[in-house]
C-alpha positions in Angstrom: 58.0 -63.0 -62.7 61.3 -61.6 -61.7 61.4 -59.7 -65.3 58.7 -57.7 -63.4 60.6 -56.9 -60.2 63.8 -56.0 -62.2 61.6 -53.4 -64.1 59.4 -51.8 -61.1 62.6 -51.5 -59.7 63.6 -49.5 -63.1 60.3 -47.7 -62.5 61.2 -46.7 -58.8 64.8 -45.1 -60.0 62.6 -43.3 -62.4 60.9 -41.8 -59.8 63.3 -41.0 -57.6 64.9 -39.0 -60.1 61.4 -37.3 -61.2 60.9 -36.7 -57.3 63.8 -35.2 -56.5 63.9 -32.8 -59.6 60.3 -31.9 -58.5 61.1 -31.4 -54.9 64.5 -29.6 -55.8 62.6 -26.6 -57.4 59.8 -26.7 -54.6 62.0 -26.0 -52.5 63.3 -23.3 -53.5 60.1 -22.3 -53.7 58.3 -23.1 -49.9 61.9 -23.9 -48.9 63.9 -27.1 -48.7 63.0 -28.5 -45.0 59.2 -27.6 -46.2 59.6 -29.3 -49.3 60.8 -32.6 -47.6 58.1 -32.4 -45.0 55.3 -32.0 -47.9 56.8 -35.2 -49.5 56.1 -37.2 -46.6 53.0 -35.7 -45.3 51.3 -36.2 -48.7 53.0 -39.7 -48.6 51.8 -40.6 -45.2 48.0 -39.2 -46.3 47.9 -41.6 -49.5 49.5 -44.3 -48.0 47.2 -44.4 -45.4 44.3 -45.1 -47.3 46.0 -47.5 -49.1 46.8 -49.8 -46.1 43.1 -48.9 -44.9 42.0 -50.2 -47.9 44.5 -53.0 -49.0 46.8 -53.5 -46.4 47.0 -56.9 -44.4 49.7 -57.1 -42.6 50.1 -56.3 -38.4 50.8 -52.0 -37.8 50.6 -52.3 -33.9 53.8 -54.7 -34.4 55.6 -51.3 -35.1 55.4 -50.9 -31.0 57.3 -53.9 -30.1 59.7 -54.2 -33.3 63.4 -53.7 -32.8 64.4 -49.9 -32.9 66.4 -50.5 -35.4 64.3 -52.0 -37.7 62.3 -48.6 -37.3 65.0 -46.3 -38.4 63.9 -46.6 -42.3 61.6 -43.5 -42.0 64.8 -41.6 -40.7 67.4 -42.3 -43.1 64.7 -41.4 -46.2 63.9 -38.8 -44.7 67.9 -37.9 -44.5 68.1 -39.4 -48.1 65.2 -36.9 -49.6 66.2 -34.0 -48.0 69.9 -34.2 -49.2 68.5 -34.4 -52.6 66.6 -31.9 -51.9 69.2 -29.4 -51.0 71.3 -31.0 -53.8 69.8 -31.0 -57.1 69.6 -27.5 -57.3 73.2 -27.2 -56.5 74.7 -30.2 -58.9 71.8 -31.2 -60.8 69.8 -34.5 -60.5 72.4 -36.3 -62.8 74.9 -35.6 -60.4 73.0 -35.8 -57.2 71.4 -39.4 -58.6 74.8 -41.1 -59.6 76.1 -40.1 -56.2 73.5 -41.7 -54.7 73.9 -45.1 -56.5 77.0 -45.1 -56.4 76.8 -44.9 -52.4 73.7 -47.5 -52.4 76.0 -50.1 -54.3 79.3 -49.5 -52.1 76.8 -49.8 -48.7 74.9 -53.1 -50.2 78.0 -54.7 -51.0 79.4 -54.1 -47.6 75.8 -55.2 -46.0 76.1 -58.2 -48.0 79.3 -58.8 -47.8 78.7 -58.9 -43.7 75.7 -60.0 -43.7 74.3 -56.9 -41.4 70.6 -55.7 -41.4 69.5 -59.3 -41.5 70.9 -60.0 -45.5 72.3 -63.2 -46.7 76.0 -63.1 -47.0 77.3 -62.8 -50.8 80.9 -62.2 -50.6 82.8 -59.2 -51.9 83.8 -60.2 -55.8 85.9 -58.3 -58.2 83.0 -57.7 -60.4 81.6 -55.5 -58.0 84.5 -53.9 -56.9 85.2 -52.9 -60.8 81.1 -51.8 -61.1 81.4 -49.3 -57.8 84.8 -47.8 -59.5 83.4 -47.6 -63.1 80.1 -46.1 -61.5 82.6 -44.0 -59.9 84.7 -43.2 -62.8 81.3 -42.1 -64.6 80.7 -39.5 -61.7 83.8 -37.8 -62.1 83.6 -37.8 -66.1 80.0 -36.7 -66.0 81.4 -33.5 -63.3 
């Protein structure tokens, strides 16, 4: 079973870099904010009738959850419109190593602390050496 989470999350990085190619031109097109809003408003439209239909968990909860747990739809919205403004600057390559390179260095940290409700895993030198060849690839690739 985990074979199938470790490639839907391969499927997801495939997307993200398809999306933010996509939404790089169409915004220069309808323009960048615009393009980022159109993202999330289709989003929010399919979504929608996916939770009416298959959803089962508890929505209202959203009204009494901690704040912070809430400020996921802020940072990808951040995170999209970056790349938005981005990839036709660098290029997706660019803008997509950058971006996993800053997703490791932050998980190890959350990990390594423990924040956001994670369990703890400790700093190793194995990571430390994948961030810094990750970030060696970045600069070769420039």
């Amino acid at each position: 079973m985990k074979i199938w989470t470790y490639l839907l999350a391969l499927l997801a990085g495939v997307s993200l870099s398809v999306e933010g190619a996509i939404y790089g031109e169409l915004g220069k097109t309808i323009g960048k904010l615009e393009s980022s809003f159109y993202n999330f408003f289709v989003g929010a439209i399919i979504l929608g009738i996916v939770v009416l239909f298959l959803g089962k968990g508890f929505l209202p909860y959203t009204f009494q959850a901690p704040k912070w747990e809430l400020s996921g739809g802020v940072l990808g919205t951040i995170y999209l419109t970056i790349l938005i403004i981005a990839i036709p600057i660098v290029g997706v390559g660019i803008a997509m190593i950058s971006v996993i390179i800053g997703q490791m260095a932050m998980s190890i940290l959350i990990e390594h602390k423990g924040w956001l409700g994670s369990s703890k895993a400790r700093v190793n030198k194995e990571k430390l050496i994948a961030v810094t060849l990750m970030t060696i690839s970045l600069l070769l690739i420039f």
